[in-house]
C-alpha positions in Angstrom: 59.7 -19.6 -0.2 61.8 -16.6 -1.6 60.7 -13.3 -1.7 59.8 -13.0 -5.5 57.3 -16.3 -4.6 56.0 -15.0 -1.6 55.0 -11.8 -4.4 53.3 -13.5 -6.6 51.5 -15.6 -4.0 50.4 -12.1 -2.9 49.4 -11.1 -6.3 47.3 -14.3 -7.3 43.6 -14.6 -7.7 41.9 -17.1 -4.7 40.5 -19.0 -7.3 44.2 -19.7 -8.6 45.8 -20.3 -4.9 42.6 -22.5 -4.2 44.1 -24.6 -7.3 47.5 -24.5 -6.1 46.0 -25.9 -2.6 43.9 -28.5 -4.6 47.5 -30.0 -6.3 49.6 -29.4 -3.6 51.7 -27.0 -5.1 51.5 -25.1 -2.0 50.0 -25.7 1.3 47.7 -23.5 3.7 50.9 -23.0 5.9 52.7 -21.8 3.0 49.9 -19.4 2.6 49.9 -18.3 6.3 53.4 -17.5 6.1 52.9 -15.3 2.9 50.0 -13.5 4.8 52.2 -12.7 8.0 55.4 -11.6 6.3 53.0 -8.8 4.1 50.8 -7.8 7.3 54.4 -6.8 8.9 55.3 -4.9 5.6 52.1 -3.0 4.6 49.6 -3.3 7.5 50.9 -0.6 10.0 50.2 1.9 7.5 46.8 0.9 7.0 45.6 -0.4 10.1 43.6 -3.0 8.0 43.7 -6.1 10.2 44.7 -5.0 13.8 44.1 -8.4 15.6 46.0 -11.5 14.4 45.5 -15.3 15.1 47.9 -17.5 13.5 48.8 -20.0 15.8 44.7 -20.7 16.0 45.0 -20.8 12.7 48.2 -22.8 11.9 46.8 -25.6 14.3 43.7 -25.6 12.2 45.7 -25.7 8.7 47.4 -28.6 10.0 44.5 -30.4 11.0 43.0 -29.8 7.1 46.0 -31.1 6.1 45.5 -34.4 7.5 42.8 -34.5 4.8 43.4 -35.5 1.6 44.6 -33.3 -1.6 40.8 -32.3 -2.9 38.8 -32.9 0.0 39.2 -29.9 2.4 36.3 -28.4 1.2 35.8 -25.2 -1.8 38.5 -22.9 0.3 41.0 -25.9 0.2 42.6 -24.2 3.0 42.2 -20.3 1.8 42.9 -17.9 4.7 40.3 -15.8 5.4 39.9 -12.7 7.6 36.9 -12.0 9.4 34.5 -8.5 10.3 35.6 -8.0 14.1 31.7 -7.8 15.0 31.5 -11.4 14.7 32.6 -14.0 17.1 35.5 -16.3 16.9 36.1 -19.0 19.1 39.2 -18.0 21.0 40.3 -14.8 19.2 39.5 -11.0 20.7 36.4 -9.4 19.2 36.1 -5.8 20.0 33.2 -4.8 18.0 35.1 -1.8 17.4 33.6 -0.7 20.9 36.0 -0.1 24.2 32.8 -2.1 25.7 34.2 -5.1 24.9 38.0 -4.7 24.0 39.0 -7.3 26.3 36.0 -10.0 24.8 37.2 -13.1 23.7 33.8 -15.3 22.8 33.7 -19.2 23.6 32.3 -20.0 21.0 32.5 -18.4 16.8 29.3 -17.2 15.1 27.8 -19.9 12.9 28.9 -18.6 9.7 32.5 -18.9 11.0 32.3 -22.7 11.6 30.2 -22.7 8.5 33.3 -21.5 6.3 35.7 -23.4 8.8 33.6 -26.7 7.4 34.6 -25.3 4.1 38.2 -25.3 4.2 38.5 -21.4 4.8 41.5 -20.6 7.7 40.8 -17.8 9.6 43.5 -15.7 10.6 42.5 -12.5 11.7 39.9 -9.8 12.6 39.3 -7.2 10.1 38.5 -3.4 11.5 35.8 -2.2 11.6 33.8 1.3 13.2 32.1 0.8 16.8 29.1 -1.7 16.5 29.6 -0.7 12.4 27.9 2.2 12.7 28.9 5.1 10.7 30.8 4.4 6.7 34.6 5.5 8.0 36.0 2.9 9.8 37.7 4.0 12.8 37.3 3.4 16.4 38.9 4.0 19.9 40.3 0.3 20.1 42.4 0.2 17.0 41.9 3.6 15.6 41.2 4.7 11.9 41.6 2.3 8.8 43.6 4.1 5.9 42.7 3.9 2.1 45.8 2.2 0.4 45.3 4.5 -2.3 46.0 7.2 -0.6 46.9 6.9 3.3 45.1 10.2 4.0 41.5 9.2 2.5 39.1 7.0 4.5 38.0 3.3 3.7 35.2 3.6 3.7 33.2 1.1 6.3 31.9 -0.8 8.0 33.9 -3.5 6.1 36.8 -0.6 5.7 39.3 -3.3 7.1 38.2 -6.0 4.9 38.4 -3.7 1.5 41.6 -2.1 3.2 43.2 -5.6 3.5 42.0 -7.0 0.4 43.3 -4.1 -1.7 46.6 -3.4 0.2 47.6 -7.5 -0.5 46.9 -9.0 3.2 43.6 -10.8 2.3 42.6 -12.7 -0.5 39.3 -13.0 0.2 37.1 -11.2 3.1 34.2 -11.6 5.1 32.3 -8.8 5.4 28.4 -7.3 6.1 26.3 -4.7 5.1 23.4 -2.6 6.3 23.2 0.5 5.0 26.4 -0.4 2.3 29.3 -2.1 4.2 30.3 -4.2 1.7 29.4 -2.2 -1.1 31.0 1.2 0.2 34.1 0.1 1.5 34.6 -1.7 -1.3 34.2 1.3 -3.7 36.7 3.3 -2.0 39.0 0.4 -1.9 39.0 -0.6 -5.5 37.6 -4.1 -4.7 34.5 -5.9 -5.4 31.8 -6.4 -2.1 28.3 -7.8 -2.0 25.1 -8.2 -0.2 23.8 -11.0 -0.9 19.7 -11.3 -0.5 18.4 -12.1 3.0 19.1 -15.6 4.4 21.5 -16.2 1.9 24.3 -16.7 4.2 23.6 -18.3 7.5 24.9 -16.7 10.6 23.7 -16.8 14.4 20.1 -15.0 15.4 20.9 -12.5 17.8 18.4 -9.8 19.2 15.6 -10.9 16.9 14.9 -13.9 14.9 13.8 -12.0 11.6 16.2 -8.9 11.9 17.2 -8.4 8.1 18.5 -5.0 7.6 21.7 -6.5 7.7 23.4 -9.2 6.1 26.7 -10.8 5.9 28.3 -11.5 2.4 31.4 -11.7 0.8 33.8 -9.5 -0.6 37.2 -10.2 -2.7 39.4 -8.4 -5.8 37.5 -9.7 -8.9 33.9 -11.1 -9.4 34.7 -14.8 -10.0 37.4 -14.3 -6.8 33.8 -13.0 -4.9 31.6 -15.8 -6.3 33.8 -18.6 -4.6 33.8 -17.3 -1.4 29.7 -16.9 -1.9 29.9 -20.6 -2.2 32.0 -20.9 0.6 29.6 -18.9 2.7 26.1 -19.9 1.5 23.8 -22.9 2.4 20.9 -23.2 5.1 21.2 -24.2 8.6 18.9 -24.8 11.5 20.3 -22.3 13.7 19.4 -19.2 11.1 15.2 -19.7 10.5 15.6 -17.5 7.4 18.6 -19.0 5.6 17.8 -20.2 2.4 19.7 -23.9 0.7 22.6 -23.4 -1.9 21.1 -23.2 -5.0 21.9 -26.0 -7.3 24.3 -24.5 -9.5 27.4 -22.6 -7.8 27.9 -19.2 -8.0 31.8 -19.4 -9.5 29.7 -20.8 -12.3 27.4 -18.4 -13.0 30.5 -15.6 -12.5 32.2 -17.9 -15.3 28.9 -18.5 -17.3 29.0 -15.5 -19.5 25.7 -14.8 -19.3 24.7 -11.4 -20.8 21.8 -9.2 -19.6 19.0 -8.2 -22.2 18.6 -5.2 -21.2 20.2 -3.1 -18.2 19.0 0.1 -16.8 21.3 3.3 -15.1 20.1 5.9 -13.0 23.0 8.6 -11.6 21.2 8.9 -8.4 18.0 6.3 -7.7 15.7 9.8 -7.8 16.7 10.0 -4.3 20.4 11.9 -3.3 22.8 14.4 -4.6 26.6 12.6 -6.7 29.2 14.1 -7.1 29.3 14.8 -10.9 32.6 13.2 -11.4 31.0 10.4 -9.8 28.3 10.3 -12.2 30.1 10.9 -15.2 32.6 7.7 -14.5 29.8 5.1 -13.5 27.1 6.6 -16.6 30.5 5.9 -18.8 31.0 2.4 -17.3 27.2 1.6 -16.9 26.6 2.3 -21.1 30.0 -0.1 -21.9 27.5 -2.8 -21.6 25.8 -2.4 -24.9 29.4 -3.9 -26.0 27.5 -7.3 -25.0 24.8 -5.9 -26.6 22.7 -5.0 -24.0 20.4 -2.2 -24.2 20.8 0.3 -21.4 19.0 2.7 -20.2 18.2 5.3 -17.7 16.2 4.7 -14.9 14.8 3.3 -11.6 12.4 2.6 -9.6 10.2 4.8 -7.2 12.0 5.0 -4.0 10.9 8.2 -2.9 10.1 6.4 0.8 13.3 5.5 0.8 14.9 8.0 3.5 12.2 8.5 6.3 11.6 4.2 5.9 15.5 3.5 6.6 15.5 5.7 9.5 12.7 4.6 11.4 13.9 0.9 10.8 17.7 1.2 11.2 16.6 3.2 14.5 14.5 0.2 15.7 17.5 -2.5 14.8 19.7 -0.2 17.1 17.4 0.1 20.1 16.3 -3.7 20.0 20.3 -4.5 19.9 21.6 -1.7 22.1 19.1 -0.5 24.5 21.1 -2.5 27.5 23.9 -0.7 26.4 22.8 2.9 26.5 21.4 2.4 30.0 24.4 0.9 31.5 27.5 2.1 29.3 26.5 5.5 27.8 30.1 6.9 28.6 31.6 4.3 26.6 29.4 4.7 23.3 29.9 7.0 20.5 28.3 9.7 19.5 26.4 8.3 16.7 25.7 5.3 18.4 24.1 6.8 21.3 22.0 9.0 18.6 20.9 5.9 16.9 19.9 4.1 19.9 17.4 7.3 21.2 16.1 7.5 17.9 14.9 4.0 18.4 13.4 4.4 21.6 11.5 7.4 20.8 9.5 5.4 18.0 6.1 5.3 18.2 4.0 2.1 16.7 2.5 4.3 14.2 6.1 5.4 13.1 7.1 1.4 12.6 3.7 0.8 10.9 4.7 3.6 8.8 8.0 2.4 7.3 6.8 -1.4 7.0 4.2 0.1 4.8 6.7 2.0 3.1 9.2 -0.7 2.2 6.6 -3.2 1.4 5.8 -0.6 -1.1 9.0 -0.2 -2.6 9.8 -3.7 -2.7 6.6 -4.4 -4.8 8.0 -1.6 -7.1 11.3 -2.8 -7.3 10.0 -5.9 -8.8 8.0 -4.6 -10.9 10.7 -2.8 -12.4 13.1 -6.1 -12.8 10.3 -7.3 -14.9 11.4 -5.1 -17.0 15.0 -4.5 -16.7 17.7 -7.5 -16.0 20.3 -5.5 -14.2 20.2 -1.7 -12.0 23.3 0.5 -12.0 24.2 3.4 -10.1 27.5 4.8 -8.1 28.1 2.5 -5.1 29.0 5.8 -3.1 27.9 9.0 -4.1 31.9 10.9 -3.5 35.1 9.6 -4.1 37.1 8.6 -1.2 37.3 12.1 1.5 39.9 12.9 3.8 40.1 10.3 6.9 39.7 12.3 10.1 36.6 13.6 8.6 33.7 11.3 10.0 30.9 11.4 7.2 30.1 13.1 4.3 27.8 16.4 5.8 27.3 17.6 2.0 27.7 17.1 -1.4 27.0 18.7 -4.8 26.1 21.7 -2.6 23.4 19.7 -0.8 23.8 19.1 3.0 22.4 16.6 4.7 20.3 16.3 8.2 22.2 13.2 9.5 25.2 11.1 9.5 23.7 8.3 7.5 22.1 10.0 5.1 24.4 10.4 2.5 23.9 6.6 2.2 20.8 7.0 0.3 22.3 5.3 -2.8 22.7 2.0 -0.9 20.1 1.7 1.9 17.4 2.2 -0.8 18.7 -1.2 -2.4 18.8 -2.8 1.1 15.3 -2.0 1.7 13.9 -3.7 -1.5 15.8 -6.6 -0.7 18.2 -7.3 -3.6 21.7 -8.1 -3.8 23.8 -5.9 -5.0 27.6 -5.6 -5.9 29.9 -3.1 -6.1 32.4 -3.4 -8.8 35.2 -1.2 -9.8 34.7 1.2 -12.8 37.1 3.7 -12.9 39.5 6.6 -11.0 39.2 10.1 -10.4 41.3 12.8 -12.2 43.3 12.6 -8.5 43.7 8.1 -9.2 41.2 7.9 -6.3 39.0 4.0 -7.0 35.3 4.6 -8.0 32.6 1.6 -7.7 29.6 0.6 -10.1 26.8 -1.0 -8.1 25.3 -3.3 -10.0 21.7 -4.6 -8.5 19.4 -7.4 -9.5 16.7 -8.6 -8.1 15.6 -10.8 -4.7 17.4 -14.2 -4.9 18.9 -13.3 -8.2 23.0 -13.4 -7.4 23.8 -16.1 -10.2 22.2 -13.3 -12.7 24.5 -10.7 -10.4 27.4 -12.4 -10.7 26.9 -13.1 -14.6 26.6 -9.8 -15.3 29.3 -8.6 -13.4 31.6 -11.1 -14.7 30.9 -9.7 -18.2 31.5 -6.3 -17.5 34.6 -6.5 -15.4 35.8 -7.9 -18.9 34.9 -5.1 -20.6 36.4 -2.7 -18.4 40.0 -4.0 -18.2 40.5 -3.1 -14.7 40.6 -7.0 -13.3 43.8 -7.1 -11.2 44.0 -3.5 -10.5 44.6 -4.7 -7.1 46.7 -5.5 -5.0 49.0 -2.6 -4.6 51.1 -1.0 -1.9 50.1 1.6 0.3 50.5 5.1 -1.4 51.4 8.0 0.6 48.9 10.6 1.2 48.8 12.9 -2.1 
């Protein structure tokens, strides 16, 4: 293909190149050999996708095409990258950790064969900050993933990588997950969309406990019916995961597609929880009360989630000592900083301390939906700053406020992960400085079709659809 091809290739929608795939207009290779010649133009200024796979993933685009046109499943041959703390078959996963920086797994993480089975060509590993701990993603493997807006700003993370790739034209779609806001932060700062689905929504392999839900993995792409295809790509039950849930009936590209306008919506600037930045606030309230142009009523407010900081601790501390425990007593030397101060949090836990935050989120989650029963759709920011300066590791402060820990600033996320509902982040707007700013948009447990409707309708409004790709900007 000639270069102006090989440009708009980079510039079309994965619902168009899935099309294209479907009639043969172009072929997976085709697409492979778009995706390598723009990693060697753009990536080593962004440090987006630092490991590479594409004769594993040539040999398997060759085998789909053996297939015929319109039966090589919803991806039709899509490459995708995926979150380096997930196993594939044959290709280096790191973790982001010099623990494992030589690992090469035997065998990929169910969710990987899962979108294999559905026509999806993997292609590379996605960066991502040791173990994803920490919302900056950098690491002493690959080192620091740069903002493509502007070289010298941060990501975001865990799924920094993915939203780096995605908006910096090496990715059409990602895989990403979220905890404490990895698919929702990242993709903020990136100018992208990201989202967490609800729990057991997508299917991946139990590891450390067989109802760990804290975190999830989910999808993330440029544009909300882009997102939904990959959803449908993802989701669907299997035996391995005991929580996954079955695909629902309907897809979800229809329900981004459907129209389908919320009632009545509700904003709060900060959940009653965290300091925003007020420049933050003022361009997701602006974007938030463009909805009553579909004539939805909005409103602010939210939920009680007053628990919210002292239940995420205790139960993000526990996830990290029942996952890295073995780690800490036998590779200390090779953990970071934060790691090692998550893990010890964990193990100093007392039952009453666990009993504690169950309580607690139980609590919330019972007021969450109460609230939904009342309003269709939450909004707030999806981070509470614009995009800071790279080297820095976390936000300490913000609106004069400083906080205790290095998650903390979070808040605005990890409240919506403890309740349990998906939740996108969309882009809304730029700084004065041209820096991307995200909308999170919640709904509640179960309810992405009424997510991805909503979404759909606003992105409309907004104008900013294809904002995305660009080239990587200079530091300014």
């Amino acid at each position: 293909m000639d270069l102006a091809s090989n440009q708009g290739l980079v510039r079309a929608t994965a619902c168009a190149l899935v099309d294209k795939l479907n009639s043969g207009e172009v072929t997976p290779l085709d697409l492979l050999d778009v995706l390598e010649q723009r990693i060697a133009e753009v990536d080593g200024k962004v440090n987006a996708l630092p490991t590479l796979c594409f004769d594993r993933a040539r040999s398997h685009a060759t085998s789909l095409m053996q297939k015929p046109l319109g039966e090589r499943g919803l991806l039709a041959g899509l490459p995708v990258p995926i979150k380096d703390l997930t196993d594939v078959a044959g290709v280096l996963t790191t973790q982001g950790s010099p623990i494992y920086r030589d690992t090469i797994p035997a065998r990929s993480d169910l969710l990987v064969e899962h979108l294999e089975s559905n026509g999806g060509v993997i292609y590379a590993k996605s960066n991502t900050p040791e173990f994803g701990a920490g919302a900056n993603t950098f690491n002493e493997v690959f080192g620091a993933t740069r903002n493509p807006w502007d070289l010298a700003r941060s990501a975001a993370g865990s799924s920094g990588g993915a939203a780096a790739a995605l908006a910096s034209g090496t990715a059409w779609l990602a895989h990403g997950s979220d905890m404490g806001g990895s698919l929702r932060n990242p993709a903020s700062f990136c100018g992208v969309v990201g989202l967490r689905p609800s729990i057991g929504r997508v299917a991946h392999s139990p590891k450390f406990k067989i109802d760990r839900n804290l975190g999830v993995q989910g999808p993330m792409a440029r544009n909300v019916e882009d997102l939904a295809l990959l959803l449908d790509a993802m989701c669907g039950e299997h035996p391995a995961d005991l929580l996954s849930l079955p695909s629902p009936p309907a897809s979800f590209l229809s329900a981004a597609r459907s129209g389908g306008r919320p009632r009545r919506v509700a904003y709060s600037p900060d959940l009653g929880i965290t300091p925003v930045d007020p420049e933050v606030v003022a361009i997701t309230r602006k974007a938030a009360f463009r909805f009553a142009e579909a004539g939805a009523i909005v409103e602010e407010a939210h939920p009680d989630l007053r628990e919210a900081h002292e239940c995420f601790h205790v139960l993000r501390a526990f996830d990290f000592a029942i996952s890295k425990a073995a780690l800490l007593r036998d590779k200390r030397d090779q953990l970071k900083p934060e790691v090692i101060w998550n893990i010890e949090e964990g193990l100093k836990l007392t039952v009453e301390q666990l009993e504690r935050a169950e309580a607690q989120r139980v609590a919330m989650a019972a007021r969450a939906l109460e609230f939904f029963a009342s309003y269709d759709l939450l909004l707030a920011p999806a981070t509470i700053v614009a995009p800071f300066p790279v080297e820095h590791r976390y936000v300490a402060e913000c609106a004069g406020r400083k906080f205790d820990n290095y998650v903390e600033w979070l808040a605005i996320v990890y409240a919506i992960t403890l309740v349990c509902c998906p939740a996108l982040s969309l882009p809304c707007g730029f700084t004065a400085s041209g820096l991307p700013v995200g909308l999170q948009i919640v709904a509640p447990p179960r309810g992405e079709a009424r997510l991805l409707a909503g979404a759909g309708v606003l992105e409309d409004i907004l104008g900013l659809r294809g904002t995305t790709p660009i080239d990587p900007r200079p530091a300014r």
